[in-house]
C-alpha positions as CSV (number, residue, x, y, z in Angstrom):
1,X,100.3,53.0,-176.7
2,X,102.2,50.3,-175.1
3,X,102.5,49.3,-171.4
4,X,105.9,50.8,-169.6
5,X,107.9,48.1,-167.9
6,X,109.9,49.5,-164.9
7,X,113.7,48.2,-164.7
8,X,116.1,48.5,-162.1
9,X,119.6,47.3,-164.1
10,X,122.1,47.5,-161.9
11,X,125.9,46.5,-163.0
12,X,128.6,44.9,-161.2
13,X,132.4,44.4,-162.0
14,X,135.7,45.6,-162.5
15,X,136.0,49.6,-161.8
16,X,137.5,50.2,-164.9
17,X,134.6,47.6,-167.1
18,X,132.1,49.8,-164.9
19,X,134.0,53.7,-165.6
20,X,133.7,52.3,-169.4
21,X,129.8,51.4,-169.1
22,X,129.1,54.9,-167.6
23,X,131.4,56.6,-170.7
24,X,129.3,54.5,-173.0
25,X,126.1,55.8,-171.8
26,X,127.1,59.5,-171.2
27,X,128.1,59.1,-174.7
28,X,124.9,57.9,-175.7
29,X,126.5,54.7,-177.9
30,X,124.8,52.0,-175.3
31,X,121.1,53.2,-174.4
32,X,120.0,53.5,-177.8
33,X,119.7,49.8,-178.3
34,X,117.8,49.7,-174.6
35,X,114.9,51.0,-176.8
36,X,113.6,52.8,-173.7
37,X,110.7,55.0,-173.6
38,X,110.4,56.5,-169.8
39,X,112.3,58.4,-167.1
40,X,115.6,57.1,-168.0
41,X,118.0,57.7,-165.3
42,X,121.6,56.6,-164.5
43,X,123.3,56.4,-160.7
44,X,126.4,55.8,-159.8
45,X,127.1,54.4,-156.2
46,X,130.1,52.9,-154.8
47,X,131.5,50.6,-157.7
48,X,128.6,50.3,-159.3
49,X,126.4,51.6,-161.8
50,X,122.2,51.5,-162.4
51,X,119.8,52.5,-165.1
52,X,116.3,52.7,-164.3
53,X,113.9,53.3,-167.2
54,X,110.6,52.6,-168.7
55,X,110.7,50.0,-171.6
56,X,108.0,48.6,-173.8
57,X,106.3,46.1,-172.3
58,X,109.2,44.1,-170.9
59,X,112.2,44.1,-169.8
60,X,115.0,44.0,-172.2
61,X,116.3,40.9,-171.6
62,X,118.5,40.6,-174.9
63,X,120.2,44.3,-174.3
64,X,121.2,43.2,-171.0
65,X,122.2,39.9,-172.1
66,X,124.4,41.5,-174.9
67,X,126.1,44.3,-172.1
68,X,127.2,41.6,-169.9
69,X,129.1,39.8,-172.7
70,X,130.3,42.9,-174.0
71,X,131.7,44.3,-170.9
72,X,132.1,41.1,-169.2
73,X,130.0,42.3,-165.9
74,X,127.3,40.7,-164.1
75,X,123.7,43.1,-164.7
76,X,121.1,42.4,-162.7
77,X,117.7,43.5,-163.6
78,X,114.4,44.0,-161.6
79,X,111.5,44.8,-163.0
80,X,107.5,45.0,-162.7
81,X,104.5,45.5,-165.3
82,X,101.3,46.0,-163.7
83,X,99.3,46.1,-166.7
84,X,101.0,43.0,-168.0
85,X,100.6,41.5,-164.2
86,X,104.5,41.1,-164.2
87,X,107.6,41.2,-161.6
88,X,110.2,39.8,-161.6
89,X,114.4,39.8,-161.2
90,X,116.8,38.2,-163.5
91,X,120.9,38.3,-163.5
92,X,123.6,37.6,-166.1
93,X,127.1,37.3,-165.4
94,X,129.4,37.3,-168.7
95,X,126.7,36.8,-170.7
96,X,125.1,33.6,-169.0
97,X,121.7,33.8,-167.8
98,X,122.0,33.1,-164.0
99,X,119.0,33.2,-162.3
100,X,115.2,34.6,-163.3
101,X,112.4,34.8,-161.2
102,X,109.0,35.9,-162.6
103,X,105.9,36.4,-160.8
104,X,102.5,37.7,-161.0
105,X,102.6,41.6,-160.1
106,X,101.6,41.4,-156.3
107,X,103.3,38.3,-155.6
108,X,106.1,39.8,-157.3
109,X,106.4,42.8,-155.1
110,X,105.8,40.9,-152.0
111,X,108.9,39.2,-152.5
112,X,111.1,41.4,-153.6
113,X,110.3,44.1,-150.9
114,X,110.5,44.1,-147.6
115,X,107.3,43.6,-145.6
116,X,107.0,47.5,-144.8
117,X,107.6,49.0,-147.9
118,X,105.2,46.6,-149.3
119,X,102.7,47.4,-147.0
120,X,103.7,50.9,-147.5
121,X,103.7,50.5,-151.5
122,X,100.7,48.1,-152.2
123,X,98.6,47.5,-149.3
124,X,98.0,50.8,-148.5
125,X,97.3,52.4,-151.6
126,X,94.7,49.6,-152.1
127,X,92.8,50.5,-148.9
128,X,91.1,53.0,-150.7
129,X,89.5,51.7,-152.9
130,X,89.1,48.5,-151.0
131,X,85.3,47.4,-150.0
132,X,84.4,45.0,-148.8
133,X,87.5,43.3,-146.8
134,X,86.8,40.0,-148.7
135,X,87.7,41.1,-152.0
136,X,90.3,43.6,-151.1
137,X,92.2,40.3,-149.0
138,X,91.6,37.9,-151.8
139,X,94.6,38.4,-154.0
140,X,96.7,38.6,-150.8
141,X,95.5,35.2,-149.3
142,X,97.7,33.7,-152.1
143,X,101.1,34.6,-150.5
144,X,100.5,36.4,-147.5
145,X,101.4,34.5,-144.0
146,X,98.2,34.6,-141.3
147,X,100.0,36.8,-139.5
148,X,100.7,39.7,-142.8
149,X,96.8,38.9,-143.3
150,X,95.6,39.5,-139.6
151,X,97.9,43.0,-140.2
152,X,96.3,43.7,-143.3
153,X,92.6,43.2,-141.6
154,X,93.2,45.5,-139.2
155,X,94.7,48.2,-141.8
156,X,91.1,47.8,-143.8
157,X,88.8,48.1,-140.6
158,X,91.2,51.2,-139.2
159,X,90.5,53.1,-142.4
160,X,86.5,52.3,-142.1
């Protein structure tokens, strides 16, 4: 079975590029090439439009690549792949790749959250398992500033 990558795509233009986006995929015509596999979802929200969905292994770079010249809309994309050690966001605006940034998982996270729902998200759920402090603080000793690792000490010895 392969690993599920986790995407966020979220699209941004023209009302009437995004209204024709959202028949497409009501319709079904658009998502098949997404080649999704997991909890596929679609929101609307104030002008614009976002799919999130499980793919294999990665995200799907080319689809979105192809969607943004089709419709002429920028997509952005953010995605994560634990078992791959992935995360990472990337954007295309009529078709031209404009930014991508890839991470290792945790790193990943840390910077595209904010510091309480990381905490919240990966520090927390890590405390259980987490014995002794040295090696549950190592991984975050990469990114973490001394005052996110002083935080992070006392989480560990509140827990004990």
């Amino acid at each position: 079975m392969a690993n599920i990558c986790w995407n966020y795509i979220a699209f941004f233009g023209e009302a009437d590029k995004i209204a024709k986006i959202k028949n497409d995929i009501d319709n079904e015509s658009l998502y098949e090439d997404l080649n999704w596999v997991d909890d596929f979802s679609l929101i609307e929200y104030e002008g614009s439009l976002t799919i999130t969905c499980g793919t294999k292994w990665a995200p799907p770079f080319t689809w979105i690549e192809s969607m943004s010249i089709q419709y002429g809309v920028t997509i952005e994309c953010e995605y994560d792949e634990g078992g791959a050690d992935i995360c990472g966001k990337f954007g295309y605006r009529d078709g031209n790749l404009e930014f991508n940034l890839e991470f290792p998982y945790l790193e990943g996270k840390y910077n595209l959250m904010d510091w309480t729902d990381f905490v919240e998200c990966e520090v927390l759920w890590r405390l259980d398992d987490a014995d002794p402090f040295d090696e549950f603080i190592a991984p975050f000793k990469e990114f973490c500033s001394d005052g996110e690792i002083e935080e992070q000490e006392e989480l560990f010895f509140e827990k004990s």
